[in-house]
Phi, psi and omega in degrees: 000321184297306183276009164325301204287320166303289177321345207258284201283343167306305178308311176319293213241013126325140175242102193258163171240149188325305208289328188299305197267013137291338147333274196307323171291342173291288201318314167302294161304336158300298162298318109034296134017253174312322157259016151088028179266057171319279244282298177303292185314308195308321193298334177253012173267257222326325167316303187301304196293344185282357214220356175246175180199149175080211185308297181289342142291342167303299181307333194277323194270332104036284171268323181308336171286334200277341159305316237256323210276343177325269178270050167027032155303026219304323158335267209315288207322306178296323199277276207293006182268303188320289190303319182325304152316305197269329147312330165235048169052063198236173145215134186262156181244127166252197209010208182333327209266338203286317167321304152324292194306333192284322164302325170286313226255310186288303180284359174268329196280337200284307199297314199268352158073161190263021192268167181221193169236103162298142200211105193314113145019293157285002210230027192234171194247149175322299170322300199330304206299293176313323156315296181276342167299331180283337191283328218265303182322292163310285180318334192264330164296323158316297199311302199248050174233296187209118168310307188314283171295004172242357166290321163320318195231018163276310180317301196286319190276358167255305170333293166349274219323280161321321179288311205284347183042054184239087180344278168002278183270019134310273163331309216285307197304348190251332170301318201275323198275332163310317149322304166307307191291318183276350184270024177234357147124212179283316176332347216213043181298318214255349182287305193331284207304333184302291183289295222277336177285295182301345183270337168297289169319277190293354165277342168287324171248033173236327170050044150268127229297301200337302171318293198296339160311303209289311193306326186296323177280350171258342156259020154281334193289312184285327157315334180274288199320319184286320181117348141339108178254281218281358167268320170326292190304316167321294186300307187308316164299334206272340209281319163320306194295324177310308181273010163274323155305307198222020175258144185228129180104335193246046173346292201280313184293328183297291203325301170296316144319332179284321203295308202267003142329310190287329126303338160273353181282305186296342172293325180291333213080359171301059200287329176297318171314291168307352179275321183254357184232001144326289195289334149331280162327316172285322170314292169321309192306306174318287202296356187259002193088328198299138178267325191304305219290308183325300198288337176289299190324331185281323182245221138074209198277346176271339169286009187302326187310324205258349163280316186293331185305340185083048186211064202282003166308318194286293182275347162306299179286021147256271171350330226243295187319306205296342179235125163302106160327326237249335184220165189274139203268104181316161169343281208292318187297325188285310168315334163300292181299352124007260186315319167285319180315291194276358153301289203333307164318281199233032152290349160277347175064047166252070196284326154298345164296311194272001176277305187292280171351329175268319170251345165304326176295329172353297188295314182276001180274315165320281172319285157313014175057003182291310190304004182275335165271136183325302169296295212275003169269358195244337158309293180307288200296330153334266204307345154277343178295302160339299172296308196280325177318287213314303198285003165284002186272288151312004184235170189229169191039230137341321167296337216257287193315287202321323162303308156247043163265341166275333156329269200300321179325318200269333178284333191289314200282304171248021149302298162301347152286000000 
């Protein structure tokens, strides 16, 4: 953050030439970055790009989308991903159509198996590199705003990856897809073990801290997804010590990585752990600005630290915090506040509040494919199941039978699962 600022007044009052001072604003967005300020970064990389050409505004517009897909900016994000994509000749089918292509796309990568021909750094020509890195930008940006569409370019950016053999961004390409490989549930256990065994391997022998983070944070990641809460939480800490000892740049993945620790601690029942080290966290985040990391904290299972705390005021204004007026709210973010709105009902024991609250939402967790992962349909119908008993309590007659006949309809629904 200091040196953001430092860089910020060099630029003001400094007597710079174009190029310097496009230097100097990348190097600023960058850190901005690094402290987890998405929003500020993208904004002075857009800065940035006035003062570049050619090739190196493509990269400078790069990271400003990967900022924008980030902190869930997804408009901006999305209008500025095409070109970018279309700049280093790539085109993605987004909406309706993407399901398909993701499915066509699944049955070329399942035929073509994960091996590559490793290929020395220097010996790959730039566009190639500059492709999957914009893939990479997208698809990771994607991932925890809208599944869907970043599974879409999650396909294409391991497809890439892999041709281009550039060990590194392989690892990256297999981190992601494990994760990804893990949101259709247990079923899909033995698809996992594959990629994260091939994904093991080539992270031991590329041995770079960044690399050996991210695997840790990604089968941690994929461990959560299966309900493994104590291989999860393992991985994640050791993934964390990693970008906390040696990461430089990884702002964003530690934001997550905490976040969803932090969820498997309330599945273990370590609630006093999560009751003292949410507002820390959270706290840290405020002086540092970061808006991603405010908003997990805030809403999803941490807000829960302040129910437990006996404070459901606390937690209502974290919730309440957590969403920007200002932009229309991706998938996961609108379900992370969801989730926290309607515990609150009902630990306040407004059980009619929190079956509206809930089933209103439905439709759109449908539409928006979120229910396709496995963990967030077996959470969401828990936490509607819930709602509808809580709002049986106070109702009669007929309103009554029917809440709980959806009650048990919905218990009937994760039995099966």
């Amino acid at each position: 953050r200091r040196a953001a600022e430092l860089l910020a007044l060099a630029r003001t009052h400094g007597a710079w030439t174009r190029s310097e001072l496009g230097e100097l604003a990348q190097r600023e967005a960058y850190a901005l970055s690094c402290a987890g300020r998405l929003a500020q970064a993208a904004d002075v990389y857009e800065q940035a790009a006035e003062h570049v050409d050619g090739d190196a505004r493509v990269e400078v517009l790069r990271l400003r989308l990967e900022q924008l897909l980030r902190g869930g900016r997804l408009h901006d994000g999305l209008a500025l991903s095409e070109r970018v994509l279309a700049a280093v000749g790539v085109k993605l089918a987004t909406g309706p159509g993407g399901i398909a292509r993701h499915l066509g796309q699944r049955l070329g990568l399942r035929m073509r198996g994960l091996d590559f021909t490793p290929r020395d750094l220097a010996t790959i020509p730039a566009p190639e590199l500059r492709r999957v890195d914009v893939l990479y930008s997208v698809s990771s940006g994607l991932a925890f705003a809208d599944p869907i569409q970043g599974r879409v370019a999650q396909n294409e950016f391991l497809r890439r990856a892999l041709e281009v053999g550039e060990p590194f961004r392989v690892c990256l390409a297999l981190g992601q897809e494990v994760a990804f490989r893990a949101t259709t549930g247990t079923t899909a256990d033995r698809d996992v073990e594959v990629v994260a065994s091939r994904l093991k391997e080539l992270a031991r022998q590329v041995g770079h801290p960044h690399v050996l983070g991210i695997t840790d944070a990604s089968l941690g990641m994929a461990a959560f997804l299966a309900g493994r809460w104590g291989e999860a939480r393992s991985y994640f800490e050791a993934g964390l010590r990693t970008f906390r000892d040696h990461g430089t740049g990884v702002r964003w993945e530690t934001d997550l990585a905490e976040a969803y620790w932090l969820g498997a601690m309330v599945q273990l029942g370590e609630l006093r752990e999560v009751a003292r080290v949410t507002p820390l966290l959270l706290r840290d985040a405020v002086e540092r600005g970061d808006a991603f990391s405010q908003l997990i904290l805030r809403s999803w299972r941490s807000n829960q630290a302040w129910l437990v705390l006996g404070r459901p005021d606390d937690a209502q204004e974290h919730a309440e915090a957590a969403v920007d007026p200002a932009q229309p709210a991706p998938a996961l973010h609108f379900y992370y506040g969801l989730i926290a709105r309607t515990q609150v009902d009902l630990y306040r024991r407004r059980g009619p509040d929190a079956w509206r609250r809930i089933d209103d939402a439905w439709p759109r967790l449908r539409r928006e494919h979120v229910l396709r992962v496995q963990l967030i349909r077996v959470e969401a119908t828990a936490l509607r199941a819930r709602a509808a008993l809580a709002a049986a309590v106070g109702a009669s007659g007929r309103g009554r039978a029917e809440l709980l006949k959806i009650t048990r309809g919905l218990a009937d629904e994760l039995i099966g699962e």
